[in-house]
N, C-alpha and C positions, 0 to 999 in steps of 0.2 A: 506167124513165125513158128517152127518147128520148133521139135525141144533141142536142147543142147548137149551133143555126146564130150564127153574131159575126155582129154587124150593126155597120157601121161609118160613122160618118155626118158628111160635113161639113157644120158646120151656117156657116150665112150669116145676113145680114138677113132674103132674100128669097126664096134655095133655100136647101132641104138635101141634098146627094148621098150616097144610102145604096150601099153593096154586103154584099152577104149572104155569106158565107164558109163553107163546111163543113168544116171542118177534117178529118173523118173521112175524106172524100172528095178532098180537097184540090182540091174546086173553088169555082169563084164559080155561086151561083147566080141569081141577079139582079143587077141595077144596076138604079138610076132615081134623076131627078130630081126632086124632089119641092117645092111651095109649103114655105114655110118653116111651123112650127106642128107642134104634137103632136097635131091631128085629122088632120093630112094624112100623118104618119109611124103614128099608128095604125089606121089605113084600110088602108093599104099593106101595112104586117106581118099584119094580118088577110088581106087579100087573099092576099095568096102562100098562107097556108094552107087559105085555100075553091078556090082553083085548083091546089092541088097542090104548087106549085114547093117548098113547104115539107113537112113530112109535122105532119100535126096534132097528133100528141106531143110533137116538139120544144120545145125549148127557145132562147127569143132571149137572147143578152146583147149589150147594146149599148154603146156608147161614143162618145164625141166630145172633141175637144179643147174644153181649157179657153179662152175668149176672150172678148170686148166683148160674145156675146150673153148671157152671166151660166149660171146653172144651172136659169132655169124650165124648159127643155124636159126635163132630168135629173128634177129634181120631180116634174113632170105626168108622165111614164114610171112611175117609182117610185112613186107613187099608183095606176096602175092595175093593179099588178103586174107592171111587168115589171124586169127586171134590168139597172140603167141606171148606168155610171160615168161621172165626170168626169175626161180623161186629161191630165196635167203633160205641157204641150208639149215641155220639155228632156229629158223621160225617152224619145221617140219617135225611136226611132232612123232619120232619115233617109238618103237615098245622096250620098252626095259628089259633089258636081261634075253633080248633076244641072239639066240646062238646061229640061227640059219638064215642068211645073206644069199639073196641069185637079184639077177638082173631084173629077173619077173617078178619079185614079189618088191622093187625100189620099185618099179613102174606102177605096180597096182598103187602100191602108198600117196606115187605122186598122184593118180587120176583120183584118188579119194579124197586125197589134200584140196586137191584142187574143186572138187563139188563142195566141200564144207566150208570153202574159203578161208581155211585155214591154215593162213602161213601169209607172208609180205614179200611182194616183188621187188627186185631187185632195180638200181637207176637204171637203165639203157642210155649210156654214153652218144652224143649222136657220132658222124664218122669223124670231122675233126676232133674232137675231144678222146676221142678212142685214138687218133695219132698221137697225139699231144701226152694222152697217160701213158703208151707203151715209150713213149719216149723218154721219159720224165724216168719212167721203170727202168730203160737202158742204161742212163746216167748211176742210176742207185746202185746196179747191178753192179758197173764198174768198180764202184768205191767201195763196193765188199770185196771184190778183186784187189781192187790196191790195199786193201787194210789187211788183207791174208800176203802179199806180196811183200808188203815191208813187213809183217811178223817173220814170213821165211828168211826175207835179209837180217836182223837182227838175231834171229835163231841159228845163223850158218858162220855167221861173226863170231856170237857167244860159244858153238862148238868149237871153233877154232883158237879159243882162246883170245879172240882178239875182241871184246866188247868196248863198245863207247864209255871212254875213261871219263869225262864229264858228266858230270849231275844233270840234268835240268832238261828241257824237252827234247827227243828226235826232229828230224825232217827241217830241222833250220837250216839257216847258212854254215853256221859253224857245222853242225853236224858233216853234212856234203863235204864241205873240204876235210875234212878230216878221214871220211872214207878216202878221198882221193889219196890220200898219203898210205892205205891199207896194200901193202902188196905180200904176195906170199909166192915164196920160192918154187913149189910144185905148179907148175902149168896148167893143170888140171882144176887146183884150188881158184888160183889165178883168175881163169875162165868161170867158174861157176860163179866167182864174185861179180864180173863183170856182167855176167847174164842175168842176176839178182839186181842189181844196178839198172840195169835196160829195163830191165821188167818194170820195176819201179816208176822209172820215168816214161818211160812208153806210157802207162796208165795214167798216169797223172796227167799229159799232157792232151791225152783221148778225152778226159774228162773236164779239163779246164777249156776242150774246144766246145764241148755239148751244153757247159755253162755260158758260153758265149753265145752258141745259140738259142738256148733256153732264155737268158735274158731278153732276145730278139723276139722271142715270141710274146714272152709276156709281156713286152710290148706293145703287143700288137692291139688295134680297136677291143679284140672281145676279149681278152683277158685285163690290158691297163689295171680297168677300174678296182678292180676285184683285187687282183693281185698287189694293187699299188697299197689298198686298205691293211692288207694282211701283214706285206713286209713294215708295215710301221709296228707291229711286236716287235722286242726283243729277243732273236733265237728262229727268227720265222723267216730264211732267207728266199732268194724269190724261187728256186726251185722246191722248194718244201711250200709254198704259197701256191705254185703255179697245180703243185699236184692236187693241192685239198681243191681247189677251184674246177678243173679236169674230170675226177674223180668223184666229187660230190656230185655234181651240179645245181642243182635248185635244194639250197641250203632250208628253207621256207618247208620244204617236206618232215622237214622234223619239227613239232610242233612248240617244242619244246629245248631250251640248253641237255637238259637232263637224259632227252632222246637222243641226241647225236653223240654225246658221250655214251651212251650207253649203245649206240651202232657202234661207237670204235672200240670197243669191249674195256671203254677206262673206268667201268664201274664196278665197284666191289659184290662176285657173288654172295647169295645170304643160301643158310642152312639153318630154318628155325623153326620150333615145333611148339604150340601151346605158350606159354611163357619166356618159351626160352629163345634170344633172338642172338644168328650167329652171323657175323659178314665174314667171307673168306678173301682170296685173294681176288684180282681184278678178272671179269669174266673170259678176257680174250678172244668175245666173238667180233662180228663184222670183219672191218678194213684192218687188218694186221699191220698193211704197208704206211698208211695212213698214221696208225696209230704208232708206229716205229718213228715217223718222222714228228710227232709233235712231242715224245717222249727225251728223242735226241736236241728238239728245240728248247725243251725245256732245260736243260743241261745247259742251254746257253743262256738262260734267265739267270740261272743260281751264279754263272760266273761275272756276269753286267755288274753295274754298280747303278741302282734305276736312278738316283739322286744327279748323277753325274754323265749325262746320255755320251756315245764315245760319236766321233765325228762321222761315222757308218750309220749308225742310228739316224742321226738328224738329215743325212745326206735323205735316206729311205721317206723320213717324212717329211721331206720339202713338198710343197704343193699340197698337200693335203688340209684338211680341212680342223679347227682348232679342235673341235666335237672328237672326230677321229682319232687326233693323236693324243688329246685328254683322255681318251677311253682308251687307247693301246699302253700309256703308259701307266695309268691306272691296274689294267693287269698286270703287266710286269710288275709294281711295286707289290700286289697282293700276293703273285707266285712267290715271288723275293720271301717275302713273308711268311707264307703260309710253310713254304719249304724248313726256314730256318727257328722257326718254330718247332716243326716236327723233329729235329733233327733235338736241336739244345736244346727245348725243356721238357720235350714227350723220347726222347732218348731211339726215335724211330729210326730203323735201317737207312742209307744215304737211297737204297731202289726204292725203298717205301714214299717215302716223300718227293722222287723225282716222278714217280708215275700219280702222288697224289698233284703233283702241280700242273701234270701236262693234262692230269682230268680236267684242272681249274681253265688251264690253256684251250683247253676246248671248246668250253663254256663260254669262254670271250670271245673264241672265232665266231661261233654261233651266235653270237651275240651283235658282233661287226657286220657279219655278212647279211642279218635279217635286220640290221638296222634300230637293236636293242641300245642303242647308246648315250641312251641318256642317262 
């Protein structure tokens, strides 16, 4: 078997900048700029070896960071045989204090990354799972839509002087009627209220349909099991279960609770020198999305009463196994805990101890999903 040329590529929209690395030799032997697409980067790796630059037995392995353009070019690589990773950006060790940025010198970094074997690939979703997460993503998408859409309805009320004279939550019943009784004499007012209203409800009901099929899928044979374990937490509904499922997938690749908190960046970074030991705030590398939704799950721990499960709860862990819903509620009462601790007798921020409990909440997924439960 020949030696092995790294091909390193930054991928773009519109370019992709490859550099070919021999490690053997410790030189570069090409650069080019290449149309973005996996006909125009396999042309190219072909080319080098009908002209020489490469030698015909070789071997390519190639890599690109993980980013906005997804994993088809990884895919399309890997179907036609060749050896193609997806690289975790926070694993690529960068230079400090560096001021000058080109395409060509991210691509040299990656083909060098890549012969030192220095850095961790990324999951590869297979294709249902990659439907499933962009789906799961559309739904999410929505509901920052509608949470921006009912701030602009209450914002265009409270200009107008007309705010909701009631204490106590929006978006109820009472709320609704009570808009219905809002009328304002200018046409123009009139109209812009009624289109803030649409808006509203348009959304809501877009997303209340994606719930019902999201339920439908978690359903289904290959999610059930998985998903069914998850929603027995407190706060873990099944679209926020269906995604960590999707999204992870082989939970077992982290070796460790402390590793996959520490992929969803719920762990505290340290700044410490000699004696001196400093943890700052949470790192916010990895899964953002991920981590946004067990952050928000946790929000639903601190409002549960874990003593008093509500009939939602027990509905989620019907069928389940005693093991299971002793270790889910198990966490709950500790997040309960650990929260309200931080809070009344450590005097901690209410963000501080909600991102301390969705670290903890981690911990138990990973703890469920690898079958840690006893």
């Amino acid at each position: 078997m020949g030696n092995v040329i790294y091909v390193g590529v930054d991928v773009h929209k519109d370019t992709n900048s490859v550099c070919l690395f021999d490690q053997q030799d410790g030189t570069i032997l090409n650069e080019r700029k290449l149309d973005a697409g996996f006909p125009f980067l396999d042309k190219y790796l072909k080319k080098m070896k009908k002209d020489g630059i490469v030698k015909e037995e070789a071997e390519y392995f190639i890599g690109y960071e993980a980013g906005p353009t997804g994993f088809g070019l990884c895919r399309s690589l890997q179907k036609e045989g060749y050896d193609c990773v997806v690289m975790a950006p926070t694993t690529i060790r960068k230079a400090s204090g560096e001021k000058v940025k080109t395409d060509r010198k991210d691509a040299r970094l990656l083909a060098a990354t890549l012969a030192a074997d220095a850095y961790k690939g990324v999951y590869l979703p297979d294709d249902e799972d990659e439907a499933t997460k962009e789906f799961t993503r559309t739904r999410n998408a929505l509901q920052g839509h509608l949470k921006k859409s009912k701030q602009q309805l209450l914002g265009f009320l409270l200009r107008m002087g007309r705010p909701y004279p009631e204490s106590g939550n929006y978006w109820t019943e009472k709320f609704w009627e009570w808009v219905k009784t809002v009328r304002f004499k200018h046409v123009k007012l009139q109209r812009s209220l009624e289109i803030f209203i649409l808006q509203v409800k348009d959304l809501q009901d877009k997303i209340d349909a994606m719930d019902n099929d999201i339920e439908e899928i978690a359903d289904s044979e290959r999610y059930k099991e998985k998903v069914g374990k998850l929603v027995c937490f407190t706060g873990i509904e099944t679209h926020t279960a269906l995604s960590l499922v999707c999204e992870i997938g082989d939970f077992s690749r982290f070796s460790t609770a402390e590793q996959f908190s520490s992929y969803l960046g719920l762990c505290p970074g340290q700044d410490s020198s000699g004696k001196k030991v400093q943890y700052n705030a949470i790192t916010k590398s990895g899964n953002t999305r991920l981590r946004l939704l067990l952050i928000e799950a946790t929000k639903g721990v601190k409002r549960s009463n874990p003593y008093n499960k509500s009939k939602r709860i027990k509905a989620r862990q019907s069928g389940q196994s005693p093991l299971v819903i002793a270790y889910a509620d198990k966490g709950t009462k500790r997040i309960k805990s650990k929260m309200t601790a931080l809070e009344s007798r450590k005097g901690k921020n209410v963000n501080v101890s909600t991102v301390a409990g969705a670290r903890e909440l981690s911990c138990f997924v990973w703890g469920m999903m690898t079958n840690h439960i006893d």
